[in-house]
Structures are given as structure tokens and as C-alpha cells.
C-alpha positions in Angstrom: 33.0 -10.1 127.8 33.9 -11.7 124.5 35.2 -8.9 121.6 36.3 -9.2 118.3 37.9 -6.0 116.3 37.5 -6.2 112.5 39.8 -3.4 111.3 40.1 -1.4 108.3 37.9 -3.8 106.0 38.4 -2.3 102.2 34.6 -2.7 101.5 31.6 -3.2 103.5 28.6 -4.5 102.3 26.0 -3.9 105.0 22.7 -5.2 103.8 21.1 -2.9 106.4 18.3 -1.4 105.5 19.8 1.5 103.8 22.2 -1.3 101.9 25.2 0.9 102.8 28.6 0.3 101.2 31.3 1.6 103.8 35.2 1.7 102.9 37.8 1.5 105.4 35.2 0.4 108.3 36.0 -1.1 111.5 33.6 -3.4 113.0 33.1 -4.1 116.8 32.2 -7.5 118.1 30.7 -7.8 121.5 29.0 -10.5 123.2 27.2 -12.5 120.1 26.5 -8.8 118.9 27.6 -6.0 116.1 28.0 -3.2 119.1 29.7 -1.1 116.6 30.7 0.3 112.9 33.3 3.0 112.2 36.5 4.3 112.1 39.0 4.3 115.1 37.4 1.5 117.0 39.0 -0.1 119.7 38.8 -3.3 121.7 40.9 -5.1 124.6 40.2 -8.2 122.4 41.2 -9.9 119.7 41.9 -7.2 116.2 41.6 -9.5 112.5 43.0 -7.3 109.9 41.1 -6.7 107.0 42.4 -4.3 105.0 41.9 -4.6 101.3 39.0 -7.6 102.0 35.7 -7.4 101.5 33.1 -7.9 104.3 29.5 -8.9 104.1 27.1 -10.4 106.6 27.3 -14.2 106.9 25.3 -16.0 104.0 22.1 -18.1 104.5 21.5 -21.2 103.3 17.5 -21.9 103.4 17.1 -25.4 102.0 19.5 -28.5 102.2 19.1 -32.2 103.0 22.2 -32.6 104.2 22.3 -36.3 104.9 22.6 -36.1 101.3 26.3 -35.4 101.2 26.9 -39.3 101.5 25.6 -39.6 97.9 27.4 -37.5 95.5 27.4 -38.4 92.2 25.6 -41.5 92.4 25.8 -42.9 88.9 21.9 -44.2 88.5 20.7 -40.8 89.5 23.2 -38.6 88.0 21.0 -37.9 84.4 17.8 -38.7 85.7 14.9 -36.4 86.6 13.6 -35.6 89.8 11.4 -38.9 90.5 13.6 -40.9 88.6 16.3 -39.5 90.6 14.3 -40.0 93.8 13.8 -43.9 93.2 17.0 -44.6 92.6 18.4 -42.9 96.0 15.6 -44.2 98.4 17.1 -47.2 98.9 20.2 -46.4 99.8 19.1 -44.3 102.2 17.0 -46.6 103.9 20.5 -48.2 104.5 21.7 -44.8 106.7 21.6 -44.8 110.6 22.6 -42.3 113.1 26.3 -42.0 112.2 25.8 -41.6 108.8 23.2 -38.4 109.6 25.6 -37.2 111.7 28.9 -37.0 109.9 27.1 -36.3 106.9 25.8 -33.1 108.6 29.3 -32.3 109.7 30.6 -32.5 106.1 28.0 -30.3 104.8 27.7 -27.9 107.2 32.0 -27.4 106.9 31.3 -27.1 103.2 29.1 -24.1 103.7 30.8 -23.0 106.0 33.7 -22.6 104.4 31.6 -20.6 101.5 30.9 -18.4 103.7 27.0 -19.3 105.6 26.5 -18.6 108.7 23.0 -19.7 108.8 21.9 -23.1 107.8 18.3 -24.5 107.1 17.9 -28.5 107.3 15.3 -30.8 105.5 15.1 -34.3 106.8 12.0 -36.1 106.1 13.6 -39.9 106.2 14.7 -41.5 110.0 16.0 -45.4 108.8 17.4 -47.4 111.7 17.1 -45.4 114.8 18.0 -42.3 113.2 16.8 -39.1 114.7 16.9 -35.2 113.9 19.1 -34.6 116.8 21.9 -36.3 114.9 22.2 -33.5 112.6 21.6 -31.1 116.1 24.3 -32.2 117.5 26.5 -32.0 114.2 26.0 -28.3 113.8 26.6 -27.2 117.8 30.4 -29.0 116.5 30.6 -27.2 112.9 29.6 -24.1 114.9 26.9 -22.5 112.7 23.3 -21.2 113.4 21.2 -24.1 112.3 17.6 -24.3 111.7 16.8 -28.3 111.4 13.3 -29.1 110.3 11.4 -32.8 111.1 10.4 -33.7 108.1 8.1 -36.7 107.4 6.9 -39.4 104.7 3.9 -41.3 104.9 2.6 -42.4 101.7 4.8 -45.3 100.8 4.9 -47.2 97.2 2.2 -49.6 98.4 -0.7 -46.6 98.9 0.6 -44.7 95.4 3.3 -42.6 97.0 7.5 -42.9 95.5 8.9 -43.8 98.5 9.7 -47.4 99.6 7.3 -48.2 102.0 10.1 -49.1 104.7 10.9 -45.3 104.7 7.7 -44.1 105.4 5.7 -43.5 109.0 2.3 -43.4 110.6 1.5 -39.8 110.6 0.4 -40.3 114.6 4.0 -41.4 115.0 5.4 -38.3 112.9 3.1 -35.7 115.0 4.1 -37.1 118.3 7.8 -37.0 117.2 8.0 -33.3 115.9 6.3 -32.4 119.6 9.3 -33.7 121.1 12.1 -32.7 118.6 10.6 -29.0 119.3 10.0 -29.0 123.1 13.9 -30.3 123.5 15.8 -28.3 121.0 13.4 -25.3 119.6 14.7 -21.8 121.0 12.8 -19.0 119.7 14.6 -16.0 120.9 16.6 -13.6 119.5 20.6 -14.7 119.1 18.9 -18.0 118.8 21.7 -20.6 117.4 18.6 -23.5 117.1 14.8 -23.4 115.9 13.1 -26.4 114.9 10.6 -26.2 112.5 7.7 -28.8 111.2 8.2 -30.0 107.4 6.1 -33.2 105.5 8.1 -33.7 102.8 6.3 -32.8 99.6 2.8 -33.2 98.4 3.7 -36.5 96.5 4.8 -38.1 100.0 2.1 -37.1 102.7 -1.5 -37.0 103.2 -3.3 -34.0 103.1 -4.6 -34.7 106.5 -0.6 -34.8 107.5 -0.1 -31.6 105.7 -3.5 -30.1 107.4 -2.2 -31.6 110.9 1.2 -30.4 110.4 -0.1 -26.5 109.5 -1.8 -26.8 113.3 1.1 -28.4 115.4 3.1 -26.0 114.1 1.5 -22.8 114.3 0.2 -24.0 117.8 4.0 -24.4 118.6 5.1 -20.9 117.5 7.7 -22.6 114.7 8.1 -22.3 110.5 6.6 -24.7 108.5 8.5 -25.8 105.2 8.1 -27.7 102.2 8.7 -28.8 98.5 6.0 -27.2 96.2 6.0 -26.9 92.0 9.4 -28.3 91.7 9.1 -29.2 88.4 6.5 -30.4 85.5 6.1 -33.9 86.9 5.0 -32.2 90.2 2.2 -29.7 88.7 1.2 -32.8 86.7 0.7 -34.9 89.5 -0.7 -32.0 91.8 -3.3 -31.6 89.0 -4.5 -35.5 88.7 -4.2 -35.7 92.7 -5.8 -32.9 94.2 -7.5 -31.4 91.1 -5.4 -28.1 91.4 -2.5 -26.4 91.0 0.0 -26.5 93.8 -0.4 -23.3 94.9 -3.7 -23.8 95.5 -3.5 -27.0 97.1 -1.3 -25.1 100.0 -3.6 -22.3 100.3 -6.2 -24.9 101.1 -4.3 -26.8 103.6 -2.7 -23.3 105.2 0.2 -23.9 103.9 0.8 -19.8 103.3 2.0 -17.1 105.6 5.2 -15.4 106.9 5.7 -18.7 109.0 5.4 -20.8 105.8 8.6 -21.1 103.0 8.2 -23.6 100.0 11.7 -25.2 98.5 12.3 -24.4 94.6 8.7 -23.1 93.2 10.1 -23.0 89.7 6.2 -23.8 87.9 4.6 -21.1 90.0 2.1 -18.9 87.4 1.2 -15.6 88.5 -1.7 -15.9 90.3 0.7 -18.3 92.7 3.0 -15.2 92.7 0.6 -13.1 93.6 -0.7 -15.5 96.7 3.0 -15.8 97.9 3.1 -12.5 98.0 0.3 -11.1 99.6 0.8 -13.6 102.0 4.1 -12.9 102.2 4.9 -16.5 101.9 8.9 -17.0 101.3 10.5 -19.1 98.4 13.7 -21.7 99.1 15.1 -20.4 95.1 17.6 -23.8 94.6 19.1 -22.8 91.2 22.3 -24.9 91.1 20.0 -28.7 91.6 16.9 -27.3 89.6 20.0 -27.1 86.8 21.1 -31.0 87.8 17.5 -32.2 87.4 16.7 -30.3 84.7 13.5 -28.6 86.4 13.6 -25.7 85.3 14.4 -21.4 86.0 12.4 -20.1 88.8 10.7 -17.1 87.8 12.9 -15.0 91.0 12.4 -11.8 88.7 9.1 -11.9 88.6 8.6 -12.9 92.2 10.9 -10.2 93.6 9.2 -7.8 92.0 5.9 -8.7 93.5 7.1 -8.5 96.8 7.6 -12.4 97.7 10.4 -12.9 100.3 13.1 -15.3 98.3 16.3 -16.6 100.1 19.0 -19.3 98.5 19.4 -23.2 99.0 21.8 -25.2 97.8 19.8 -28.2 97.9 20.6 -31.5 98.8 24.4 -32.6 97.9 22.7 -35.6 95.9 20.9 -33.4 93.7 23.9 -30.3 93.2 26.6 -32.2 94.5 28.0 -29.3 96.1 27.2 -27.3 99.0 28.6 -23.9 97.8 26.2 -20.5 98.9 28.5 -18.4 96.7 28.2 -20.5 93.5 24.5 -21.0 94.1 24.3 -16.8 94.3 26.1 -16.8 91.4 24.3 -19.1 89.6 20.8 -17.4 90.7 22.1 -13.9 89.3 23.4 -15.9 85.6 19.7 -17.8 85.3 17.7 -14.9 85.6 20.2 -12.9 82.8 19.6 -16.3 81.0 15.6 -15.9 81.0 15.0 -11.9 81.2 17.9 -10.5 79.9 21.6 -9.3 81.4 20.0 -6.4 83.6 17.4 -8.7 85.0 19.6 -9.2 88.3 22.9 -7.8 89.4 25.3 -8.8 91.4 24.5 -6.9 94.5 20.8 -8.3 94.0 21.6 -11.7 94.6 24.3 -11.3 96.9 21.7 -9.4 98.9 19.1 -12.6 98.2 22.0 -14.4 99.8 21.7 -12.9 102.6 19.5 -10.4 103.7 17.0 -12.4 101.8 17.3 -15.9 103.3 17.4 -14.2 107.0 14.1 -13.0 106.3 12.9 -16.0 104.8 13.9 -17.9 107.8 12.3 -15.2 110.3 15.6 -14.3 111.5 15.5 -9.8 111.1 18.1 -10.5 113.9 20.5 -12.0 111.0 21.8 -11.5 107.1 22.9 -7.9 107.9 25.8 -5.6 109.3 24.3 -3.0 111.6 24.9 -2.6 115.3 22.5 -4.5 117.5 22.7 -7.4 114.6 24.2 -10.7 115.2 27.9 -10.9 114.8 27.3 -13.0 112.0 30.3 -11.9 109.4 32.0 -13.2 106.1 35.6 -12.1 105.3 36.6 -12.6 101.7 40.3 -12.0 100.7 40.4 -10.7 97.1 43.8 -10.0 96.4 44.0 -13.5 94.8 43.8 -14.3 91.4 40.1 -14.6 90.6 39.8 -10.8 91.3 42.9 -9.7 89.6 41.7 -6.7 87.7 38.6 -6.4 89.2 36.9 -2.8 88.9 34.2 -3.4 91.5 35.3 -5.1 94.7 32.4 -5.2 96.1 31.2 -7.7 93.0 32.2 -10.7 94.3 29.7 -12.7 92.3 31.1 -11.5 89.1 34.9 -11.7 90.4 35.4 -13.1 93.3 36.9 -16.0 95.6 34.2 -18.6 96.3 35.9 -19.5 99.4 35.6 -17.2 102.9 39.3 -16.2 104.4 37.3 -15.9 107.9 33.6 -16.8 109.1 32.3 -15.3 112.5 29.1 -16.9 114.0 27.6 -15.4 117.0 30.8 -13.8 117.6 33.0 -16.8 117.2 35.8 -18.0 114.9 34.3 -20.4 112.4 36.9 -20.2 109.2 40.4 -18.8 109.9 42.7 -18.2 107.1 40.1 -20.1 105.0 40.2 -23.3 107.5 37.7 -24.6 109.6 38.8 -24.2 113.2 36.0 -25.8 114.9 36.3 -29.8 113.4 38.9 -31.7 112.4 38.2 -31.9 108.6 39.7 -33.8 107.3 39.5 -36.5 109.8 35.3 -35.8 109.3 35.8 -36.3 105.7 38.0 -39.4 106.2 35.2 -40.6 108.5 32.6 -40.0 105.9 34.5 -41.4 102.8 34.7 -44.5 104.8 30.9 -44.5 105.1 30.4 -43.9 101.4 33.0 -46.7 100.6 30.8 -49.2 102.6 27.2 -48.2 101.3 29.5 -48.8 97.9 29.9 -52.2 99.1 
């Protein structure tokens, strides 16, 4: 038996479904499991002190491409929009391989880590040179964090009026047959579950609809979440429109791309009727502030969606499109856009810290995740605030307003992630050494 006493935390912000704030709390860690809350706990385990921190559930991340974290700041792309951006990037990815994949998952995984998620979503739709979705796999069971990969997919290349080159597409026979096996070797559906794979063609700009229509039925016949770009920005409407002869709402309605098994990535053109189909489907929504910023798609309309009832979680997006892989920042930045477009009571901070959470557990199916109550997954953020960026704080328990953007200690399925704001699980900087030297010879 594995236990882990979290004693005297200042301020607890449960996220259960009460949203209870508890001071003084101790929390029990058994197992993988929250087996208790209160005061006076005790444990023949390990104690971490956490008096005058703050402690919230683990943060989710629900969309990243995180081979991406090889191209920061590329200079071609860095001021251009989001197909623009796109056909500058392709071909250096179609230079990357398994190692690259691999240690660029490690480096963006410790990033978010090291903000605080505990839960990590994974879009990769492009497989150059033998690479394979179990690179990234692999990556995260090292990092240590909950990680929900998806296959992604391209098959509309230049040549048949898609963006990508064609040497990064595949046959969509080749793309079926390959998310069967990704899913019968690494999927795990059950509760505690630190892996589920799910199905995801890239975006309605690099797939067939047949390949979207196909993907809708592997997945659901496979029991695993389907994901997606959709209404990204005013290019994508525009070319949804001349395509398909609809709006991109509609055009996933039609292909059963809706549902509680379904999320979309970024949805910052969706009108209300679109709202309205997300959520009485209850259809979630991958909000992306911090990149729909860098490509300058747009503000998501989260307000308006919230209060209709669609489930919205947070992504940070690829690292070549934010350049950072930072869940805090991107709450942070979700709660200042909304003030930005409906005013400064349109979202507080407590709102989109609870997005950040609770919100992208749901999004991601995981009820078992994003929250403190006993029975949960021992899932936990730390965060120290006796530094200087919440000197003179009021409100503790407002860490987006004032508060570190780096965890003190990170606790997935009942293990030590971050200690004393390090990773313990990799050798960073050796990772980041390794990676640098990757970027120095794409460079090249």
C-alpha cells in the first residue's frame, strides 16, 4: 500500500461538485486514490507539508501537438496566419522521425507538467520516416503523466487540393488499419486509466469526408473519443463553405462528428445555432486561447457557450503555434479574452480555473479526474504562494489573478511528478539538451 499525506494545505480548491473551498485540509493519498479529506489525518507514509499553499486538482490539458515543441519560433511562421503558418512548418516536419516524436513529447509533457497538468491530450495527425504514435506513448509513461494520445491522419495532399505536402499524407485504408492497432495495443478504458487512445483526422481541410465518416464508425465501434479541428478561424469557415456547401458545424453533424464522445479543437467562428448543436449534444470544445492569439484567429465565444451548456476544457495548442506549453497562462489568458469581449465580470478567476480543470476532465470523459473528492484520482497540484507574485494578495485562492505559474509539487495517480518545483521523473535538462540538439540539426 502506497500513501501520501498532504497536510495542513492553506486553501483547497476542490472542484467537487459542491466546488468547496476548504482551509487547513489534509488530504489522504492511497493507492492511485483520494481515500480521504480533513483534519487530523494520518498515514504510515510519506507527509508533504503544505501549509500556507494552495491546492487544487491536477490541470488538464485537452489539445496539444506536441511534436511541435521542436519548432518554436520558427521565423517564416512566426507572423503568419493559420495556413500560411501551416505551409511553412510542413516541411520541416516531414524531416522528423521517431526520436524527434519522442523527445519532443518528453519536453512538452515536462513543460506542463511543471505548470501544473496532470492530464494531457495529444494530436498527431503526421507519421514521417517510420514514426509512430507510440513514440509519444512511450514519452509520457517516462514524464509520468495521464496521457490521452490521439492517431491523427492526413490524406488529402497538395496534389488533390488539400495544404499538406503530399509526402505527409496517407491512404485512408492505411490510416484505418493503423488506428485499429494503436487502440487494441495501448487503449485502456477503465477507471484510474493512465492511457486511452482515441481516433482524430486532422481537420476538414486535410481528409476526405469518407475518412471523417469512416473514422466516426471505427471509433465508436472501438468504444474511444473522437477529436478534431473545426471553425478555427475565417479561412476555415470560408473554405468549409466553398467545399462542403456549409458551415462547419454542420458539416460534423452530417458526418457524426457530435456527441459526448466527440471534442472539436478551438471553435472560435462557431454562431449560435453551432452552440446550440454542441450543446444539446453535449459535444465538448478544446478552447486554445493563447495560439488563437499567435495566429490571430480570433476570441472563442467560451461565454456564450458555457452558458448554453457546452462542455469546454483548455489546450495549449501546439508549441509551434503558442510557443509555450503553460496550462496556467493559457487559464489565465482564457479568463482576460472573455473580459476583453463581454466585459470584466464575463469570467472570473475561479471560472476558468475550474475550466482548467474540472472542465477538461469532462471534456476528455475522465468524471474519475479534474477534482478533489475521495474516491477521485490522486491527481493534485501544490502551488507555493509565499513568493513574490502573490505578495499582497487578498484572495489566495485567485491564483490566476496572483499567482505563481509554476507547481511546487505535482502528484499523478498518487506519485511524485514535480518536487520543490522540479521534475523528478526525467532528467531535464539532459531531455532538453537532447532536444536542442535536434532543433540545431533540422537548423542545419
Amino acid at each position: 500500500m502506497s500513501e501520501i499525506l498532504i497536510r495542513g494545505a492553506g486553501h483547497v480548491m476542490t472542484m467537487n461538485d459542491a466546488r468547496d473551498e476548504l482551509r487547513g485540509a489534509d488530504i489522504l493519498l492511497r493507492d492511485g486514490v483520494i481515500a480521504g479529506i480533513g483534519s487530523g489525518l494520518e498515514t504510515s507514509g510519506e507527509v508533504v507539508e503544505a501549509g500556507g499553499c494552495v491546492v487544487t486538482p491536477g490541470l488538464v490539458n485537452t489539445h496539444h501537438h506536441l511534436y511541435q515543441t521542436l519548432t518554436r519560433a520558427v521565423p517564416g511562421g512566426q507572423d503568419a496566419l493559420l495556413f500560411g503558418w501551416l505551409k511553412t512548418l510542413y516541411p520541416i516536419w516531414a524531416k522528423f522521425g521517431p526520436e524527434e516524436m519522442f523527445v519532443s513529447a518528453q519536453v512538452g509533457l515536462a513543460e506542463l507538467a511543471l505548470s501544473g497538468c496532470s492530464l494531457s491530450s495529444d494530436h498527431l495527425y503526421l507519421f514521417p520516416n517510420g514514426a509512430r504514435l507510440e513514440d509519444t506513448i512511450h514519452a509520457a509513461a517516462e514524464v509520468g503523466l495521464r496521457f490521452h494520445p490521439t492517431r491523427g491522419a492526413m490524406s488529402i495532399g497538395e496534389s488533390d487540393g488539400g495544404l499538406p505536402p503530399d509526402g505527409l499524407v496517407e491512404t485512408e485504408a492505411a490510416i484505418l488499419e493503423d488506428c485499429i492497432r494503436v487502440i487494441d495495443g495501448f487503449h485502456d478504458g477503465s477507471e484510474g486509466s493512465m492511457f486511452r487512445v482515441g481516433v482524430a483526422p486532422c481537420s476538414p481541410f486535410s481528409v476526405s469526408r469518407e475518412l471523417m465518416r469512416d473514422a466516426a464508425l471505427l471509433a465508436r465501434d472501438k468504444g474511444v473519443m473522437l477529436h478534431t479541428h473545426l471553425a478555427e478561424n475565417d479561412e476555415d469557415i470560408a473554405y468549409s463553405e466553398a467545399q462542403f456547401g456549409c458551415r462547419p458545424g454542420q458539416y460534423a453533424e452530417d458526418l457524426g462528428w457530435i456527441g459526448a464522445d466527440v471534442w472539436h479543437a478551438h471553435c472560435v467562428k462557431l454562431d449560435g445555432a453551432e452552440i446550440d448543436l454542441f450543446a444539446r449534444s453535449r459535444t465538448g470544445v478544446a478552447h486554445c486561447p493563447c495560439s488563437n492569439c499567435r495566429l490571430g484567429s480570433g476570441i472563442a465565444p467560451v461565454r456564450a457557450m458555457r452558458d448554453a451548456g457546452v462542455p469546454v476544457g483548455l489546450g495549449v495548442d501546439g508549441s509551434a503555434s503558442n510557443d509555450a506549453g503553460n496550462i496556467v497562462l493559457e487559464a489565465r489568458q482564457a479568463m482576460l479574452l472573455q473580459r476583453v469581449a463581454r466585459g470584466a465580470d464575463a469570467m472570473s478567476a475561479r471560472e476558468a480555473l475550474e475550466i482548467a480543470t474540472r472542465g477538461g476532465a469532462d471534456v476528455l470523459g475522465r468524471p474519475d479526474c479534474g477534482r478533489i473528492a475521495v474516491g477521485k484520482r490522486a491527481d493534485i497540484a501544490v502551488w507555493d504562494i509565499s513568493g513574490v507574485e502573490s505578495a499582497g494578495s487578498w484572495d489566495p485562492a485567485a491564483l490566476l489573478l496572483a499567482g505563481p505559474v509554476k507547481v511546487r509539487d505535482l502528484f499523478v495517480e498518487g506519485r511524485s511528478v514535480v518536487r520543490e518545483g522540479r521534475i523528478v521523473t526525467v532528467d531535464l535538462p539532459m531531455v532538453v539538451e537532447r532536444q536542442n540538439a535536434l532543433a540545431r540539426a533540422l537548423m542545419g
